[in-house]
C-alpha positions in Angstrom: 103.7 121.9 96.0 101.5 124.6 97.6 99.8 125.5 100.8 96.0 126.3 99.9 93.4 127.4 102.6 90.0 125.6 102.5 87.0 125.3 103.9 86.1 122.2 106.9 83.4 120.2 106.1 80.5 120.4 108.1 81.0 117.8 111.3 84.7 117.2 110.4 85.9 115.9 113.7 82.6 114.0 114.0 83.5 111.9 110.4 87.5 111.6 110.9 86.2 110.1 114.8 84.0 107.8 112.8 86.8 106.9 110.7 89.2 105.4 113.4 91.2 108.3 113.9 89.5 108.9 117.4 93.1 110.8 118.6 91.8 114.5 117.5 89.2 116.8 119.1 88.4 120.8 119.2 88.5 121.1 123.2 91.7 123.0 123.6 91.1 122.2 127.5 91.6 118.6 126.6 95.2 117.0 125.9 97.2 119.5 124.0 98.9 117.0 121.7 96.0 116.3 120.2 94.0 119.4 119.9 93.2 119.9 116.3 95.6 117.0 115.1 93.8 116.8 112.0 93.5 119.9 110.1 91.4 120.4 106.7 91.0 124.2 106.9 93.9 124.1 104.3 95.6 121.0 102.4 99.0 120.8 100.6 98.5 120.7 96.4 101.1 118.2 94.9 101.8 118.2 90.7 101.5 114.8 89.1 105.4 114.9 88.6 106.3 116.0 92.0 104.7 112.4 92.9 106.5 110.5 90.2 109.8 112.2 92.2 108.6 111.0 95.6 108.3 107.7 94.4 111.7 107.7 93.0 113.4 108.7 95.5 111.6 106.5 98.3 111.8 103.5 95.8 115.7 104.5 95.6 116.2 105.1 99.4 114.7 101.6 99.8 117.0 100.2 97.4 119.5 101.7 99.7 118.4 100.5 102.4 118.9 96.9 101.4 122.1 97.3 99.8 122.9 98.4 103.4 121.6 95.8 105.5 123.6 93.5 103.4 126.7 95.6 104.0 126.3 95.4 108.0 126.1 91.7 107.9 129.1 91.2 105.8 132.6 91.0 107.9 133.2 94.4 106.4 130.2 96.0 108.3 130.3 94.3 111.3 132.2 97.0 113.3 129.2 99.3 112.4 126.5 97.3 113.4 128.0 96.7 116.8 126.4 100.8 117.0 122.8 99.1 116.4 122.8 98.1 120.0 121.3 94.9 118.9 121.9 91.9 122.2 123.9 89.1 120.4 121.1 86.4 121.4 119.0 88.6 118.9 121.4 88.0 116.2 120.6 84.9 114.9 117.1 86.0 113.8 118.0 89.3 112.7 120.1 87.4 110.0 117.7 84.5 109.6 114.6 86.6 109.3 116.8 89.0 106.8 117.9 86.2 104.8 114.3 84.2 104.7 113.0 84.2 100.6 109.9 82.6 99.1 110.1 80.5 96.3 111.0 83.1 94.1 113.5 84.5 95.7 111.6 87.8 96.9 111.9 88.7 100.3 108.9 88.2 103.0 107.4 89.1 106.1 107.5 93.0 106.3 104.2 94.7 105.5 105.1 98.2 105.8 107.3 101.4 106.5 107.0 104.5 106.2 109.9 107.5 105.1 110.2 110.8 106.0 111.3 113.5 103.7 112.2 116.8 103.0 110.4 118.2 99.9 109.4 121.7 99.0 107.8 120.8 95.7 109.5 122.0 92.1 108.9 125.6 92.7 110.3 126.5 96.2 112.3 129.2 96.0 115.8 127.2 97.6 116.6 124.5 94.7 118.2 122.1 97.4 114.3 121.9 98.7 113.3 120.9 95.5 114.8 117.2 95.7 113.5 115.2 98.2 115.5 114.4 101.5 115.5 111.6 103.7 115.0 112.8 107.6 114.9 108.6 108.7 113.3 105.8 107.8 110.1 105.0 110.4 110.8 101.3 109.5 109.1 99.5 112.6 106.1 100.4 114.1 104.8 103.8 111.9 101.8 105.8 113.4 99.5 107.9 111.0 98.9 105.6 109.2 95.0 105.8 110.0 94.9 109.9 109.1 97.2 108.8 105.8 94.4 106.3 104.7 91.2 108.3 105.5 92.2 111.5 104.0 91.2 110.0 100.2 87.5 110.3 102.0 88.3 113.9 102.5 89.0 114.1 99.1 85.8 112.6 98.1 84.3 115.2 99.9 85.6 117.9 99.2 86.7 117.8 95.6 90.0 119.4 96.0 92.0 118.3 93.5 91.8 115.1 90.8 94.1 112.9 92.9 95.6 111.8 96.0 98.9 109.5 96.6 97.0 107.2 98.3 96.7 103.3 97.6 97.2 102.3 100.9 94.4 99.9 102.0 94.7 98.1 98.2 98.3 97.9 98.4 98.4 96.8 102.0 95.6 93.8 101.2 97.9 92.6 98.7 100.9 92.6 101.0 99.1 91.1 103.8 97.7 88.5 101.0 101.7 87.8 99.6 103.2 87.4 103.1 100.6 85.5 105.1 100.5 82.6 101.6 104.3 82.1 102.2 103.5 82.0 106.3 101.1 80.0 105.5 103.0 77.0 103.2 105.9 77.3 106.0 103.2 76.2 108.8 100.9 73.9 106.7 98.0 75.4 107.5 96.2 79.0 107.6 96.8 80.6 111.1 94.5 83.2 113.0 97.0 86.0 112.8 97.2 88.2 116.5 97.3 92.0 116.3 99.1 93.2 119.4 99.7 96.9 120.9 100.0 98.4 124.3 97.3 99.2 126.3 99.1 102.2 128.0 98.4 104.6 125.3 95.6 106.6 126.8 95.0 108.6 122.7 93.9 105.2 121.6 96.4 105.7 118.5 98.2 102.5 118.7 94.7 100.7 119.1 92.9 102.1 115.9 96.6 101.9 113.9 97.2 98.1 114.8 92.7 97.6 114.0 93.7 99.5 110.7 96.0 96.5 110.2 93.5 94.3 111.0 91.3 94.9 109.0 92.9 95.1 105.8 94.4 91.9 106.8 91.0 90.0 107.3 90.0 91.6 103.7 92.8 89.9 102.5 90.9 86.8 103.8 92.3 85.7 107.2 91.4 85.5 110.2 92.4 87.7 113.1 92.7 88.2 116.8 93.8 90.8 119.0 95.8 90.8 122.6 97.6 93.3 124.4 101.4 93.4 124.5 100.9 93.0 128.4 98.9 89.6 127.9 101.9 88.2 126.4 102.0 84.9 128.3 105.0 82.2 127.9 104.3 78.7 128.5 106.4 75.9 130.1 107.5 75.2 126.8 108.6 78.7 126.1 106.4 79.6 123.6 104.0 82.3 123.5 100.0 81.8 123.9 97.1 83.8 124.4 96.1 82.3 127.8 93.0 83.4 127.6 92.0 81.4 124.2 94.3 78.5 125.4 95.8 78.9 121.6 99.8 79.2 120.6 100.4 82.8 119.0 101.2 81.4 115.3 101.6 84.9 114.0 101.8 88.0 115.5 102.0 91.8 114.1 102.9 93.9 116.6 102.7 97.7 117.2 105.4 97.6 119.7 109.4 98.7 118.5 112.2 95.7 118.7 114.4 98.2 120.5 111.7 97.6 123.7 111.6 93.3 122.6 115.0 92.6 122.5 116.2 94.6 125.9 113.1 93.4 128.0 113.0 90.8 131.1 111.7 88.1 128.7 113.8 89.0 126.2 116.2 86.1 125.6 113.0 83.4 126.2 111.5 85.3 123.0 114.7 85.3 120.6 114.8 81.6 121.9 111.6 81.0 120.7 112.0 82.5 117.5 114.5 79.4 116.6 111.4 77.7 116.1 109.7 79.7 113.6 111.5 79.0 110.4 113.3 82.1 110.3 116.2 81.6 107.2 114.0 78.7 105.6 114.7 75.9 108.1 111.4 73.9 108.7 108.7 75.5 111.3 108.7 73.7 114.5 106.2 75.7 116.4 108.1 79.5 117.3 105.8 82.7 116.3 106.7 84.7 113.4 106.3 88.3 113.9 105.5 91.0 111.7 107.3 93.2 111.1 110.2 90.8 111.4 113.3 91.5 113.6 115.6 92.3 110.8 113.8 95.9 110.9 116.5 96.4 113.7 118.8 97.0 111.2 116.6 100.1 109.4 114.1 101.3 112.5 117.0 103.6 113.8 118.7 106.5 113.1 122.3 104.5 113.4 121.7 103.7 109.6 121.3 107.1 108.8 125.6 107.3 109.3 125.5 103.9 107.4 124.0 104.8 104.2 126.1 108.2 103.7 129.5 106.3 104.5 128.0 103.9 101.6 126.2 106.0 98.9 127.7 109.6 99.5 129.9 110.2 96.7 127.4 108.0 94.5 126.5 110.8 91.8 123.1 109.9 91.9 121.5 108.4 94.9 123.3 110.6 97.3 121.3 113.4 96.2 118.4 111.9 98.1 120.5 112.2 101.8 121.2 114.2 104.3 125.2 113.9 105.3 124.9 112.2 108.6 128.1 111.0 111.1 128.0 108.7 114.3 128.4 111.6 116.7 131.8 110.1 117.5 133.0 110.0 114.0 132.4 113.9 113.2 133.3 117.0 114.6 130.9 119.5 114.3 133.5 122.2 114.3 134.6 120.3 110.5 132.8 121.0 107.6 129.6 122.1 107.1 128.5 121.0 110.4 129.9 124.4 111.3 127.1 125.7 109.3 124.8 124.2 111.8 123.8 120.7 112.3 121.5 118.5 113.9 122.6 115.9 116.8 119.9 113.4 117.1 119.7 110.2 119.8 119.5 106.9 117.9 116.5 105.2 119.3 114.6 109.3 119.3 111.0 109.4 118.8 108.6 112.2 117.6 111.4 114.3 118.1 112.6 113.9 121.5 115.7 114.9 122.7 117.2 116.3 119.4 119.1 119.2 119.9 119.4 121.8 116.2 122.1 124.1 115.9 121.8 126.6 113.5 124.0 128.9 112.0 123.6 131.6 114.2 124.6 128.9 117.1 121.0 129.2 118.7 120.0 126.0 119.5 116.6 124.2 119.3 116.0 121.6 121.7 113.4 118.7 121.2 111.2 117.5 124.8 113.3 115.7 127.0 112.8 112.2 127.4 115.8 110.5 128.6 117.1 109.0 124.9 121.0 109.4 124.2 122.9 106.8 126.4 122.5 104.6 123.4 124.8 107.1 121.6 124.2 110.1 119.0 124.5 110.8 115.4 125.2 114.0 113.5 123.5 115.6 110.7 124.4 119.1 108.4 121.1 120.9 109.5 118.4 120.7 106.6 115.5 122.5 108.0 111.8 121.2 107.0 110.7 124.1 104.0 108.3 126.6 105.7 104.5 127.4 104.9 102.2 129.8 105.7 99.1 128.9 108.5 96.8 132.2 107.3 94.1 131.1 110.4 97.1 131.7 113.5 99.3 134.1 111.0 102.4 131.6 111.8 104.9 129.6 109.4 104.9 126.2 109.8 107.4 123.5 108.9 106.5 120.7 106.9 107.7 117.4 106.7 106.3 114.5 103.9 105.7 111.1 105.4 105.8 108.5 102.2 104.4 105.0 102.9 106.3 101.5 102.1 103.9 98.9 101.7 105.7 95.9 100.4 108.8 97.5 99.2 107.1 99.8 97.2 105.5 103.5 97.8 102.0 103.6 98.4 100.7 106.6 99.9 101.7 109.8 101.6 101.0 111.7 105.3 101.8 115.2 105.3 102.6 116.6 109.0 103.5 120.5 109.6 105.0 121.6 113.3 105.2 125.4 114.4 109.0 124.7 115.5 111.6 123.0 112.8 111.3 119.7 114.9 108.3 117.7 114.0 107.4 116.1 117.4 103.9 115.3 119.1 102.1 118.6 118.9 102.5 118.2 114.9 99.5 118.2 112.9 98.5 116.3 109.9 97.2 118.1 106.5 95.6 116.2 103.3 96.6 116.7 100.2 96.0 115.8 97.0 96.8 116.2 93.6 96.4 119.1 91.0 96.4 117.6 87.5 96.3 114.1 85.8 92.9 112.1 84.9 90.1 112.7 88.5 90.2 109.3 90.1 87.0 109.3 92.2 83.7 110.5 92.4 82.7 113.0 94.1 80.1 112.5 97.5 78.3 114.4 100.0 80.1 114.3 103.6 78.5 112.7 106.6 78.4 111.1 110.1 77.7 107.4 110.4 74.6 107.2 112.5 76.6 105.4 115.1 79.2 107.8 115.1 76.5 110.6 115.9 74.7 109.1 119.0 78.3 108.0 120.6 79.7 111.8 120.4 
C-alpha cells in the first residue's frame, strides 16, 4: 500500500460534479467540509494480495457479525442487548426481520454496508498495521458510496494502475435483483420501490447517495419513486402512503438511521405497521418493508464493537482482525493496555463526533461536539489510523479504508485520509487502484458531459 502523487485531470471537479458527487468544489470561501473533498492529485496503490486480505478479513468480520446477532437474541445475550438502546415495541421486528429467509434458507432484505478498517498495506513499517482492523461497522445508512463507485472512471482516465476494488454498481444490481424477487413473491406482485432521505441536508449528499441506489435498483429492472423522509404520511389505517401519489409505500429504502425511527413521535405507529409486512415469514398483509431492515439495529452501532471482542477475543484467528473494545462501564482505563492510551467513543457517534483519544502521553484528542453520549460509551486500546505523507500541504495524514458489503459479500473500497487521527467531516476521499494482476479496463480520454458544462 503506497501513497503516490499524481496529476488532476483536466476539469476534475467539473466530471466528479457530473458524476453525482455534487458535495465537492475548489472555493475555499464556500463550506469548509467540503472544500476539496475529492482529491486525485495523489491516490493510494494497493498489491493484488493486499486485496485478497481485505476481503478476508471483511468477509470474516461479517461472519462475525452474524454469529453475534445470534448471540444477543439468545437468553444468554439478552443482558447485552438491553445496551443497544433498542424501545421494546421495536423488538418484534428486529427479530422477525433478523430471522426472515427465502426459500433457501439465505437471508434477505439488506443491500449493503460498509466496514471501516485499519490497514497500512504489507510493507508498513509497524507489523500490527499490516493486518487489517476493524474501526466499526457503518451497517445502516453508509455515505461515500457515490465517490466509492465513480473513482473506477478516474481510473479509466488516468491509467493508474491495472485495477481497482470496485464492483460496486454490478454487485449492488444483483443484490437489489435477489432481494426485491423474494419481496416480490411475499407481496404477489412487483412493487414501485420508494427511495427516501432528508431534505435537510443542504451538501445534497444524502440525495445523490439514496439516486445512486436508485438507479442501480431500476437497472436491476424495477420501478422506483422517491419521497422525502418529511413526506412520510400515515393513514387512518396506520399505514404509510405517499399522499401525494395517493399510493401505500410497499417498499421503502431509506437513507435515514433506525436510531432516529425507532425514538421518533411516530415511532410506535411505524413498528405497528411493520406487523404487517411479513417480517419472520408470516404472510404480508399490507405493512412496508424497509430496506435496510430493522435488524441492522443490532450491527449500525458501536455497542457491538464490546460484543464481538467479549465473543471472538481469545479466538486465535479472527481476533486478529479487532480492536479490544469494553462498554465504558465494564473497563477501566487505568487496567491494561488502556493505560497505554485508548479511545472512548459514544455509541450512536457519527463522522467522528464526540470521541475523545487518549494517547500515551495522556494528551487527549477530542472529536466536534455534538451532544452524543447519554446513550452510554464504549472503550477501545487506541489503534491510531497509519500515517501518509500529503507532499502538496507538506502534512501527514491519517488514513482509514472504507470496504463495501453488498449482499454479504465485499465489493468495493473508499479510501478517506483526515489531517487529525479522527476521521470526521473535513476528511477527504483518495482513489486508488491496483498495481499488478491482469488491466481490467480500457483506457479513455476524460471529459465533461455537455450538460454538466453549461450548468457550472
Amino acid at each position: 500500500m503506497e501513497r503516490i502523487n499524481s496529476e488532476e485531470r483536466p476539469d476534475y471537479v467539473k466530471i466528479v460534479n457530473s458524476q453525482g458527487l455534487v458535495y465537492t468544489h475548489e472555493d475555499p470561501a464556500a463550506n469548509p467540509m467540503l472544500y476539496r473533498y475529492w482529491r486525485e492529485n495523489a491516490y493510494y496503490s494497493f498489491t493484488l494480495d493486499e486485496i485478497v486480505a481485505l476481503e478476508r478479513a471483511a468477509s470474516a468480520v461479517f461472519e462475525m457479525c452474524v454469529e453475534a446477532g445470534e448471540w444477543l437474541l439468545s437468553d444468554e445475550g439478552r443482558p447485552y442487548l438491553r445496551r443497544f438502546d433498542i424501545p421494546v415495541y421495536a423488538m418484534k421486528a428486529v427479530i422477525d426481520s433478523w430471522n426472515e429467509e427465502d426459500s433457501e434458507g439465505n437471508s434477505f432484505g439488506s443491500i449493503y454496508g460498509r466496514f471501516d478498517f485499519r490497514f497500512g498495506g504489507f510493507n508498513h513499517p509497524d507489523a500490527a498495521m499490516r493486518v487489517p482492523m476493524l474501526y466499526e461497522f457503518n451497517a445502516d445508512t453508509p455515505t461515500s458510496l457515490v465517490e466509492s463507485t465513480i473513482q473506477w472512471g478516474w481510473l479509466e482516465n488516468t491509467g493508474h494502475g491495472n485495477d481497482q476494488f470496485n464492483a460496486l454498481q454490478e454487485r449492488l444490481i444483483d443484490a437489489w435483483r435477489r432481494n426485491l424477487q423474494h419481496i416480490e413473491a411475499k407481496l404477489g406482485y412487483k412493487p414501485v420501490v420508494y427511495f427516501a432521505c432528508t431534505n435537510a441536508d443542504e451538501s445534497h449528499e444524502d440525495e445523490m447517495n439514496t439516486l445512486l441506489m436508485l438507479t442501480t435498483c431500476q437497472l436491476a429492472g424495477y420501478k422506483t419513486a422517491t419521497i422525502y423522509t418529511e413526506n412520510l404520511w400515515i393513514g387512518e389505517d396506520g399505514r404509510y402512503y405517499d399522499q401525494a401519489a395517493d399510493r401505500h409505500l410497499d417498499v421503502v429504502f431509506k437513507l435515514f438511521p433506525w436510531e432516529h425511527m425507532a425514538h421518533g413521535d411516530t415511532s410506535r405507529d411505524l413498528f405497528a405497521d411493520m406487523e404487517n409486512s411479513g417480517y419472520g415469514n408470516t404472510p404480508y398483509q399490507g405493512g412496508t418493508i424497509w430496506i435496510e431492515p430493522p435488524y441492522k439495529m443490532l450491527w449500525s452501532t458501536k455497542a457491538i464493537l464490546p460484543v464481538l471482542w467479549k465473543l471472538f477475543g481469545t479466538d486465535p484467528e479472527r481476533s486478529k482482525y479487532l480492536i479490544p473494545a469494553w462498554f465504558a462501564d465494564e473497563k477501566s482505563v487505568n487496567s491494561g493496555d488502556l493505560k497505554k492510551g485508548y479511545a472512548r467513543k459514544p455509541i450512536l457517534s457519527r463522522e467522528g463526533a464526540d470521541i475523545t483519544l487518549v494517547l500515551p502521553n495522556g494528551n487527549k484528542v477530542d472529536g466536534e461536539h455534538q451532544g452524543y453520549g447519554d446513550e452510554g460509551f464504549i472503550v477501545q486500546e487506541l489503534a491510531l489510523p497509519p500515517k501518509f505523507y500529503r507532499q502538496d500541504e507538506h502534512i501527514d495524514v491519517y488514513t482509514v479504508l472504507g470496504v463495501w458489503m453488498v449482499d454479504g459479500e465485499p465489493a468495493g473500497m473508499g479510501i478517506r485520509e483526515s489531517a487529525g487521527p479522527i476521521t470526521d467531516n473535513f476528511a477527504n476521499f483518495v482513489p486508488h487502484s491496483v498495481v499488478d494482476g491482469p488491466v481490467t479496463y480500457e483506457l479513455t480520454p476524460p471529459s465533461v458531459p455537455a450538460l454538466a458544462t453549461s450548468s457550472n
